[in-house]
N, C-alpha and C positions, 0 to 999 in steps of 0.2 A: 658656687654651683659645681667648680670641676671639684673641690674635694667632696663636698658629696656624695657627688658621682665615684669619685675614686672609694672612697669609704665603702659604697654599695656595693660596688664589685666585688671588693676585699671580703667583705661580708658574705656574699654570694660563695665566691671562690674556698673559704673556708668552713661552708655549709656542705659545700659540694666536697670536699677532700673529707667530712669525715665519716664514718662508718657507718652505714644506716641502723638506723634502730629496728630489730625485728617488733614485731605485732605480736603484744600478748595481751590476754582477756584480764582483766583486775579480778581482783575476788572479794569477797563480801572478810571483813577482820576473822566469823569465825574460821571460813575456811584457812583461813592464812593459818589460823592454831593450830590445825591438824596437819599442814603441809611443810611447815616448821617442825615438826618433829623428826624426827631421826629412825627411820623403817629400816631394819635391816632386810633382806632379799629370803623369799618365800622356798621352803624346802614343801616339793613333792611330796604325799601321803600315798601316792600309786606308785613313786620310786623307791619309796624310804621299804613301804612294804613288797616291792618285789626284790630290795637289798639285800631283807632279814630273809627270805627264801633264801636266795642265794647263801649268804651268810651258815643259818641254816642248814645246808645241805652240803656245802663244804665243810662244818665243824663233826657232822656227824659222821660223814664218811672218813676223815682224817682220826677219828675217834677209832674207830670199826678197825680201823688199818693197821692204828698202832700197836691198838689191842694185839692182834693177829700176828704182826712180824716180831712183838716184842716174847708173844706166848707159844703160841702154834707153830708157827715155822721154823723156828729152832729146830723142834721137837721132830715135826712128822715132815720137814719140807714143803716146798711149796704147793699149794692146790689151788686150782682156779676158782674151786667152789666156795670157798669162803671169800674173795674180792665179791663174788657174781652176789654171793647172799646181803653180803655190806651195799652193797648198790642199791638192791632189791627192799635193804629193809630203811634205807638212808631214804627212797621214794618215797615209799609207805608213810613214812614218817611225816614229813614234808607236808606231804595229802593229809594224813591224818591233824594235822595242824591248820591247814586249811578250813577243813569241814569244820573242826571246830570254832573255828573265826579268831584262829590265834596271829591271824596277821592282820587283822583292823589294827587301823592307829591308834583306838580308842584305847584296845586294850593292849597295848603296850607301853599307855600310863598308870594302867592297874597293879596290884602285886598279887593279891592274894586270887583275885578269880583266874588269873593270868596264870600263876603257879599252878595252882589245883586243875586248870585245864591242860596243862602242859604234862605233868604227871601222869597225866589219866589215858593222856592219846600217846605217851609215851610207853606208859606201861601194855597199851592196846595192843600197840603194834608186837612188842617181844611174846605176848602171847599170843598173839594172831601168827607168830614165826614160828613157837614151839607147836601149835595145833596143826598146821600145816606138816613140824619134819616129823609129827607121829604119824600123820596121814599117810604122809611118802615114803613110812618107813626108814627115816634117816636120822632117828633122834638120838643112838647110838653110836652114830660118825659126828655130832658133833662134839664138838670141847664145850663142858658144860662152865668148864673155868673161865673157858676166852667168854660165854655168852653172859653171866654173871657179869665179868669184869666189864664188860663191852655196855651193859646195861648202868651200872653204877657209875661208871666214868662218866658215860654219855650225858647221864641225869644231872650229873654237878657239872661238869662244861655247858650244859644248857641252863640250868639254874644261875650260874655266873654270867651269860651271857645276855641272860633276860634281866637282870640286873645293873649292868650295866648299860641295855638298852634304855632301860626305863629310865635312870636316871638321866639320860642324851634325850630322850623325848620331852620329858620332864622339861628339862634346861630349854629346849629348841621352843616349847609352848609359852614357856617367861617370858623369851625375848619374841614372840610375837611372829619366828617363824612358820609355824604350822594352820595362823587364822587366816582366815576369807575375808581381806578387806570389803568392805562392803558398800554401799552407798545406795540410797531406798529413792525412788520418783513417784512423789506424794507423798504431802503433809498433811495429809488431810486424817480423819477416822479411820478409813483405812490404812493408812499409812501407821498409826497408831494402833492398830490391831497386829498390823502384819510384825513389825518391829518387836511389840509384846511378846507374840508367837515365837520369835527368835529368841527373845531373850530369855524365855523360860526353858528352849532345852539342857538338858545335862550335859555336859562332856562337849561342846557345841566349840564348832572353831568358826564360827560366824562371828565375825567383829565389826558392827553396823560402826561406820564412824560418823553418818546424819546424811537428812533429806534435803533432797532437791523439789521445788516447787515453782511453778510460775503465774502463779496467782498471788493477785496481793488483798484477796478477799479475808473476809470473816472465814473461809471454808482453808484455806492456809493456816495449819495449826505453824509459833516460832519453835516448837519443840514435840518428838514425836516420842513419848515414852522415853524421857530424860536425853535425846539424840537431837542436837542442835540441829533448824535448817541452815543449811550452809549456801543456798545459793539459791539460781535460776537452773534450769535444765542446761541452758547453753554455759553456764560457766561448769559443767563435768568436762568435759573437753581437755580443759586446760587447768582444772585439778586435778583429774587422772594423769596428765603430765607430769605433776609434779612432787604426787606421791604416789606409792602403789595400791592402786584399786584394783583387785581380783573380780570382782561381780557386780552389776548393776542389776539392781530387783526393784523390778515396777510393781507399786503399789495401788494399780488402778486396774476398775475393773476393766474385762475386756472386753464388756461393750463402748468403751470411749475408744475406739480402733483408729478412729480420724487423730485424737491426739497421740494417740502412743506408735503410731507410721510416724507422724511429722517429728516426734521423738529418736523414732530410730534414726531416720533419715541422717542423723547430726549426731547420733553415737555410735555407731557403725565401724566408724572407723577408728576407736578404740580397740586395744587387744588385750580385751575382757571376755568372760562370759556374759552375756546378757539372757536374764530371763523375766517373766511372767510370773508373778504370786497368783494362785489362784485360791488362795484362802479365802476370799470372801462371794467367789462365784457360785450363780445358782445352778448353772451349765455343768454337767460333771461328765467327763470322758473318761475313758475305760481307765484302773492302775495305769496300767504297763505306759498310759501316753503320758505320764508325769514323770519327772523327776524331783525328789525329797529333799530339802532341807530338814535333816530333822525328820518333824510329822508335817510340815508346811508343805504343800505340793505348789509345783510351780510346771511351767511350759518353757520347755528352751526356744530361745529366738536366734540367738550367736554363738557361738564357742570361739572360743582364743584358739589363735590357729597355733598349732606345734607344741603340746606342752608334754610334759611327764614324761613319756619312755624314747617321745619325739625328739623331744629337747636335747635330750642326752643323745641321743644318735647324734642327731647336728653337731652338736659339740665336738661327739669322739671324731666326724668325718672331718670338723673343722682344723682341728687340732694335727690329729695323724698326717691325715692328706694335704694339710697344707706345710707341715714343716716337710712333706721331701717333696711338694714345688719349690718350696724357699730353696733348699737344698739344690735342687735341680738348678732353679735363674738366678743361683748366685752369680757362677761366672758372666752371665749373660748382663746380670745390674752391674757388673765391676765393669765391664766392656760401656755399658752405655752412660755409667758415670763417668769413666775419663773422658768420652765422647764430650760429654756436657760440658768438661771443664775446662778441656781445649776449646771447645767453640766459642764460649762467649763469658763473661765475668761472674762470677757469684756463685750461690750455694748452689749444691747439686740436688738437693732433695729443699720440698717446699710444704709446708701444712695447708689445710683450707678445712675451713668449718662447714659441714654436713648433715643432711640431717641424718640422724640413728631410727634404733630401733626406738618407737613410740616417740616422736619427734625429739627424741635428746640429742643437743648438739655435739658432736665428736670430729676431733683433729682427725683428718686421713693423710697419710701421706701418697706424695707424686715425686717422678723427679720433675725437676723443672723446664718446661719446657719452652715459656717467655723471657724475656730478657728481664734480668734481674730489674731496673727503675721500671719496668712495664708491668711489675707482678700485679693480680688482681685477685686476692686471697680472697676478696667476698664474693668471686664469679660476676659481677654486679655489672658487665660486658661479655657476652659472647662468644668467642673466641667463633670466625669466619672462616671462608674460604679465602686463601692468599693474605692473611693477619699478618698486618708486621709488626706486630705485636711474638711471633713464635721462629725463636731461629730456627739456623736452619735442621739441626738436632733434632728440635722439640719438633719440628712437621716431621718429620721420621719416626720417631717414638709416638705422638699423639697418630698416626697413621695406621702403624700395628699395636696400639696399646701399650706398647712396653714403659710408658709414664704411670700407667696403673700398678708396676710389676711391685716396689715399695710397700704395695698395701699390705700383703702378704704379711708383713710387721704386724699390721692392724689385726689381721686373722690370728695369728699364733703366739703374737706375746701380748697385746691389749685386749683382745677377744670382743674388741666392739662391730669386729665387719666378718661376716660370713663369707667363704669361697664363693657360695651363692647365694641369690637372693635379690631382690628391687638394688638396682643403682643407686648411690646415693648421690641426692643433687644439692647444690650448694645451697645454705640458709634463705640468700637473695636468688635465685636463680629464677627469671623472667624469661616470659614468651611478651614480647615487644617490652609494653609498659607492666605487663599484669605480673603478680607473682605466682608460682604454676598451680597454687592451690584454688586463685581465685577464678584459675582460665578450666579448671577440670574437675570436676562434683566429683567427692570423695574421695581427689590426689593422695590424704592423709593415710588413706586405708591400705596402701603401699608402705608404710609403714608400720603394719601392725606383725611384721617380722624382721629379724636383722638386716639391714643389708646387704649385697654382696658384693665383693670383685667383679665378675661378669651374673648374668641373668639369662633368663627367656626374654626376656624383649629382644636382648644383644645378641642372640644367635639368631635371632630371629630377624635382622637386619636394623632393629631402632636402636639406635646407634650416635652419637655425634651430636652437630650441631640442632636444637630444636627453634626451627624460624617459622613456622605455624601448627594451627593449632591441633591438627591428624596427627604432628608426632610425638608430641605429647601424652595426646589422649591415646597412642595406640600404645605408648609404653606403660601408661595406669592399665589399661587394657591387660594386657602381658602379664605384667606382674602378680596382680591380683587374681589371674588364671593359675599363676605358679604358686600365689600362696596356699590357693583351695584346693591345687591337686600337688602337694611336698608330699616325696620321698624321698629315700634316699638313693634309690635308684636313676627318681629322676633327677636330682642335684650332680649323681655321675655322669648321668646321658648330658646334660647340659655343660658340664665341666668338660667331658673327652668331646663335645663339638665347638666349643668355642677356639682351638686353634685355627679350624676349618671359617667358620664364620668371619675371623679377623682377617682372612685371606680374601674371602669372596665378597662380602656383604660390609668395605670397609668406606662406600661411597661418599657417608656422610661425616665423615671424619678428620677433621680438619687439623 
């Protein structure tokens, strides 16, 4: 009896020391095919084509100049009027490249409609320049050498340049950067209509990779126009997890409104677009309330929050602005690590698994502010008020934050934590028994952008220990506020008050 009993203990006692297993959904083998693959990361088609502007109007104006200084101003000296006309006609151009839709992405995998457009709005402009200096009387001041030269050159650096794009678009379409992962809700007729539709456009970066359905009826096609189903509705969750899904497109009509609410309710908190096919409705609303795949019209229901020209701002604020804080709290982390290592035994900095952006698990760094045998790397305990569990350091630092100052690492050389953005809280991290997803409807949706160093909940006083359920839900609350109104300005307003806030609003912080 007593070995047993002793046995049981030992058994217990070593259930309990080891790691908890997080909760993931299984997936049906095909899905596993698709999430086994190897996606490289998705390049912009709104950045790529406001690059080649840029690009663009740099190449052209640096043309114009050299033309000038290498010809003209030898010659007759310097004149303002020919930088002012290179500007003038360097614009024009740009525009004229516009209108003609020479910055779709489509066609900068074309050559010959690509060329002959580019030619044509090029050669427009330098006559639209000469018509003008007859007009103003000025066609005799110019240098008909420099405009010649300035036209030829400009044609073959632009010709070489769309060449070389083309081939980079080219490459970037191979590997699979430039498609719209896709994923269709309904297996049904429709669903095999809508699918079809996609697949006959031309030039299309729609890359359905299969349907989701939750019937296991006769009305459940296994295959929607050659596109495997690959699950239930509830398993997108957790294979948009695991590979990248761009858009979700419901293939059902939108009189089944009670199914496709109870749909959204539970993909929500993906950081997809979600939309509406309305290709097969009888109900039609004005153009303008659609948006196009293609010739497919559909109804936006979600947008991904932060993408395209957004994304890149975050980044540049991430990146700049965080390496001169680093800069800044170096002396300040030198000062609080010898603090740490005078006071109590062990390393001075400590990891802990978190959750990321779209729940991807990521190392953040802390200094340490437990006693090393007390560490609790899976958070999977609390940390209290008066814990002896936290020397006496780590209550000083976990007081004003400066145990977060490390992450900064995370911001500017790992790029997985934003300066701002949702907290990230540990993989097991528990309000009592619950884990915080299952105590707060749509905890996930905090996730559908990076994390940050500090947030709006944190200036905002939510903060610290969560021992029921108002603090919790008031930092989902917050967050979620801060994802649907990101700027960059508000990422500064929140960044220049959070010293403030760690001063006043530190009550809860143990």
């Amino acid at each position: 009896m007593l070995d047993a009993a002793a046995s049981a203990a030992m058994a217990a006692s070593s259930t309990a020391d080891r790691p908890p297993v997080e909760r993931r959904r299984r997936l049906t083998p095909a899905a596993l095919v698709v999430t086994n693959q190897k996606v490289p990361s998705a390049y912009s088609p709104i950045v790529i084509a406001g690059a080649v502007r840029i690009a663009d109007f740099a190449l052209i104006g640096l043309i114009g100049l050299s033309v000038y200084f290498a010809y003209v101003a030898p010659r007759s000296g310097f004149q303002w009027e020919y930088p002012a006309a290179i500007f003038g006609m360097t614009l024009a151009t740009v525009i004229s490249f516009q209108a003609a839709d020479l910055y779709d992405i489509d066609m900068f995998r074309g050559q010959l409609r690509q060329m002959t457009r580019m030619i044509s709005a090029w050669a427009f402009v330098f006559l639209l320049f000469i018509g003008a200096s007859f007009f103003a009387k000025l066609g005799g001041e110019v240098s008909r050498l420099w405009l010649g030269g300035f036209f030829l050159v400009g044609l073959i650096g632009l010709i070489a340049e769309r060449l070389f794009l083309r081939a980079l678009v080219r490459g970037w379409a191979r590997d699979g950067r430039l498609d719209r992962r896709t994923v269709i809700v309904g297996s049904d007729q429709n669903g095999e209509q809508l699918v079809e539709a996609l697949k006959r456009q031309d030039d299309s970066d729609i890359h359905v990779l299969g349907v989701f359905d939750d019937r296991n009826d006769t009305r459940a096609l296994e295959a929607c126009a050659g596109s495997p189903k690959l699950g239930k509705v509830d398993d997108i969750v957790e294979f948009a997890r695991r590979t990248r899904v761009d858009l979700v497109l419901f293939a059902l009509p939108i009189s089944a409104e009670t199914r496709i609410l109870e749909m959204l309710k539970k993909l929500w908190v993906l950081p997809v677009d979600i939309r509406l096919s309305a290709h097969t409705n009888k109900l039609r609303f004005r153009p303008r309330a659609y948006s196009y795949l293609g010739d497919v019209p559909t109804l936006d229901v979600f947008e991904a929050p932060i993408t395209d020209w957004d994304l890149v701002m975050k980044w540049l604020f991430d990146r700049i602005v965080g390496s001169i804080c680093l800069l800044l709290a170096l002396p300040v982390m030198a000062l609080v690590a010898l603090a740490i290592k005078l006071d109590s035994p062990g390393p001075v900095l400590f990891r802990q698994k978190r959750f990321g952006f779209n729940n991807e698990r990521i190392d953040v760094f802390k200094f340490r502010s437990l006693y090393h045998h007390q560490a609790d790397p899976n958070a999977s305990k609390v940390v209290t008020k008066n814990d002896p569990r936290v020397t006496r350091v780590g209550r000083f630092i976990r007081k004003t934050s400066l145990d977060e100052l490390p992450q900064l690492f995370n911001v500017v050389f790992k790029g997985n934590l934003s300066l701002v953005g949702p907290r990230p809280h540990a993989v097991q991290g528990k309000l009592q028994s619950r884990l915080f997803d299952e105590a707060v409807d749509g905890y996930f949706a905090r996730h559908r952008v990076k994390p940050g160093i500090t947030g709006w909940a944190q200036i905002n006083g939510w903060r610290g220990e969560i021992d029921n359920e108002e603090k919790i839900q008031k930092r989902v609350e917050f967050d979620l506020y801060y994802i649907e109104n990101w700027s960059v300005l508000f990422d500064l307003y929140i960044l220049l008050k959070t010293p403030l806030a760690l001063l006043t609003k530190n009550e809860n912080a143990y």
